[in-house]
C-alpha positions as a printed NumPy array, in Angstrom:
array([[  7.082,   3.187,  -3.306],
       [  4.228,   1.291,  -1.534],
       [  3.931,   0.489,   1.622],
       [  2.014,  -2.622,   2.614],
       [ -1.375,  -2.597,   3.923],
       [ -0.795,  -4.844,   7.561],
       [ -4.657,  -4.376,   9.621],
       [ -3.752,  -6.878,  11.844],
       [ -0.545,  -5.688,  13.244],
       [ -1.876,  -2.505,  13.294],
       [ -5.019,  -3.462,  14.948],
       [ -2.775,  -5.54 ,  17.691],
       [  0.191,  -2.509,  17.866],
       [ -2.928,  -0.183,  18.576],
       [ -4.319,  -1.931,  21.179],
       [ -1.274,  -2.4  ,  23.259],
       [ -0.261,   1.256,  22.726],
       [ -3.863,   1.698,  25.004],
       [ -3.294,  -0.745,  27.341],
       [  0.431,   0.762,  27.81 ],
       [ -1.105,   3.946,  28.327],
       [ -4.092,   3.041,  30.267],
       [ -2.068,   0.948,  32.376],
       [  0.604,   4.271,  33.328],
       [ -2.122,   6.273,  33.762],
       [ -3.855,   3.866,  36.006],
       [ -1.23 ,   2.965,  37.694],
       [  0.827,   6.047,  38.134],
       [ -1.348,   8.693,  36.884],
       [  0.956,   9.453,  34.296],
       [  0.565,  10.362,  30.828],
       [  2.201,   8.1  ,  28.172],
       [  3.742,  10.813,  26.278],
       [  7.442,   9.439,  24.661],
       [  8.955,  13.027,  24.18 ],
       [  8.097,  13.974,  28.132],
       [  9.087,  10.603,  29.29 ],
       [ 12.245,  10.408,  27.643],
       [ 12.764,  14.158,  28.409],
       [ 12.087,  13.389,  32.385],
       [ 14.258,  10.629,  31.898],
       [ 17.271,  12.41 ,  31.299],
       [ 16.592,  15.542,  33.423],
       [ 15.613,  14.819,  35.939],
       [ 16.94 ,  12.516,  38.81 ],
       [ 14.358,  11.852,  40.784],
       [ 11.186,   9.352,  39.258],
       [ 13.335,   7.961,  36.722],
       [ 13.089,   3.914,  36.909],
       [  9.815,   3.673,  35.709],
       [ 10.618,   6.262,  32.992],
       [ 13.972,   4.008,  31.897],
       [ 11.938,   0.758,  32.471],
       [  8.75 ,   2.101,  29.664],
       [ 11.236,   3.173,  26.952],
       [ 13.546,   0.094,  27.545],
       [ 10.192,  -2.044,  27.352],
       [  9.099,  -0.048,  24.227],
       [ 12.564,  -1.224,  22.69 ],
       [ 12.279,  -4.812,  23.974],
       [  8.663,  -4.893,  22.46 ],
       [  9.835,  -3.663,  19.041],
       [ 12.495,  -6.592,  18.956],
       [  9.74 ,  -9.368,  19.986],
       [  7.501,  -7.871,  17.306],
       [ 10.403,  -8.39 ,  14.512],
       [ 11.865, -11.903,  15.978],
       [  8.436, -13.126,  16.292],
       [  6.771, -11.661,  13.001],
       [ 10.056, -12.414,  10.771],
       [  9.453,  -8.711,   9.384],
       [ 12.206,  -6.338,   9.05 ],
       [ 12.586,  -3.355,   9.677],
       [ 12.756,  -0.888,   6.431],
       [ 16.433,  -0.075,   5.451],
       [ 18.078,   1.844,   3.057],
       [ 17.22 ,   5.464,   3.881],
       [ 19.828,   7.921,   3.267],
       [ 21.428,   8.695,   6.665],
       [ 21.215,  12.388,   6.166],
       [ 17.405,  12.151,   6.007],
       [ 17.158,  10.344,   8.981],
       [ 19.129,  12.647,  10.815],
       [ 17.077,  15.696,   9.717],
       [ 13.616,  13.76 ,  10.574],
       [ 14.94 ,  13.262,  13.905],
       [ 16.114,  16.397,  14.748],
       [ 12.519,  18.101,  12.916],
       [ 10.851,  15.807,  15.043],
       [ 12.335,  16.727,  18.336],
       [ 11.946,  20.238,  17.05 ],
       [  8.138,  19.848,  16.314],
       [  7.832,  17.875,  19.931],
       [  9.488,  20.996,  21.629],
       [  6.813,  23.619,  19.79 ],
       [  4.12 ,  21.262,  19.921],
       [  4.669,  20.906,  23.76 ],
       [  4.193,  17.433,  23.435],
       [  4.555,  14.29 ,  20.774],
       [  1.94 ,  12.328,  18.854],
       [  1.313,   9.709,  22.01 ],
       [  0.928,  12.304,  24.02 ],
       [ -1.669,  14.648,  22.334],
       [ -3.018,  11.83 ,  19.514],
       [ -3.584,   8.777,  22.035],
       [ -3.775,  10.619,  26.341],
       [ -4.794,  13.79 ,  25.505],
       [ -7.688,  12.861,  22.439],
       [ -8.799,  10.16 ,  25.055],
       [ -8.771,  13.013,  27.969],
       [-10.916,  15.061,  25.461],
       [ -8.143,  17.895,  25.722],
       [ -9.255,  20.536,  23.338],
       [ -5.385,  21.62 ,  23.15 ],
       [ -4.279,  17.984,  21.454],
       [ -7.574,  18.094,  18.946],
       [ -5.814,  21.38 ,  17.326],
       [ -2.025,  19.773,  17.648],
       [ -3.365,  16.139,  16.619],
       [ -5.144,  18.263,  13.242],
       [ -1.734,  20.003,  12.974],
       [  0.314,  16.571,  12.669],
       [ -1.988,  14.91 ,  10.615],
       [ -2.217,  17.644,   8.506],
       [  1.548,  18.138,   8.378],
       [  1.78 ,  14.268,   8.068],
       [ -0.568,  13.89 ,   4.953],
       [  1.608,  17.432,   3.174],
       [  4.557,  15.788,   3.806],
       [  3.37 ,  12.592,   2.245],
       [  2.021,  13.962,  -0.886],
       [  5.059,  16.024,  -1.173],
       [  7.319,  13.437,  -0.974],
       [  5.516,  11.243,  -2.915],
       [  4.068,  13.183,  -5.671],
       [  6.066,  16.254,  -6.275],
       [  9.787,  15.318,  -5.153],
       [  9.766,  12.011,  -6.896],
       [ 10.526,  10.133,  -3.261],
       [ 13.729,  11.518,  -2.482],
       [ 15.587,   8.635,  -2.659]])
C-alpha cells in the first residue's frame, strides 16, 4: 500500500522539530531526545515540568496538525502489531542508548560520531524492515 508523497508537511514538521530542539538546547541545554525525556519524566522527581510540558506540547501539536490539516491519522492496524512495534521500539531505544531525535536530529547536528553509526543502524534497519514488509511478507495485513 502507498503512502502519499506530502513535501510540504514534511518540510514544515522538519523545521519545527529544529526549532523545538534548538530552542531546549538553547534554552536549557538539553538534548531533545523523546526516549530520555519521557524516561526522566517518569523517574525522576526532580526537573520534571519542563519534561511533562515538551511531551504534552508534542501531543497538543499533533492534534493542531490534524484539526487544522483535516488529515487523519492512519487506522486499521492490527492491534497486536502495534503492540509489538512499541515494545521493539522501546527495546531498540534501550540498546541504542538513545531514540531517533536524539541521535538522528541533536546528536548528527552535534557531529557525535556515536549517533552517525546508530542513525546508519536505524536507517538501515528502517529501509530492511520496509522492503520486508512490503515485498516479501505481502504487508502483513
Amino acid at each position: 500500500m502507498p503512502t502519499p508523497f506530502t513535501p510540504v508537511s514534511a518540510l514544515i514538521g522538519g523545521a519545527l522539530i529544529g526549532l523545538a530542539a534548538t530552542y531546549l538546547l538553547a534554552t536549557l541545554g538539553r538534548i531533545a531526545g523523546i526516549s530520555g525525556i519521557v524516561n526522566m519524566a517518569v523517574d525522576q522527581r526532580a526537573d520534571r515540568a519542563w519534561r511533562i510540558a515538551f511531551l504534552l506540547a508534542m501531543v497538543v501539536a499533533a492534534g493542531a496538525w490534524f484539526a487544522w490539516s483535516g488529515a487523519a491519522p492512519r487506522t486499521g492496524f492490527p492491534w497486536i502489531w502495534l503492540v509489538a512495534a512499541g515494545l521493539l521500539v522501546g527495546f531498540g531505544t534501550r540498546l541504542g542508548n538513545g531514540c531517533t531525535s536524539g541521535h538522528g536530529i541533536c546528536g548528527l547536528a552535534r557531529l557525535s560520531r556515536r549517533s552517525l553509526w546508530a542513525v546508519a543502524v536505524f536507517m538501515g534497519t528502517a529501509f530492511a524492515t520496509v522492503y520486508v514488509v512490503r515485498h516479501v511478507a505481502g504487508g502483513l495485513s
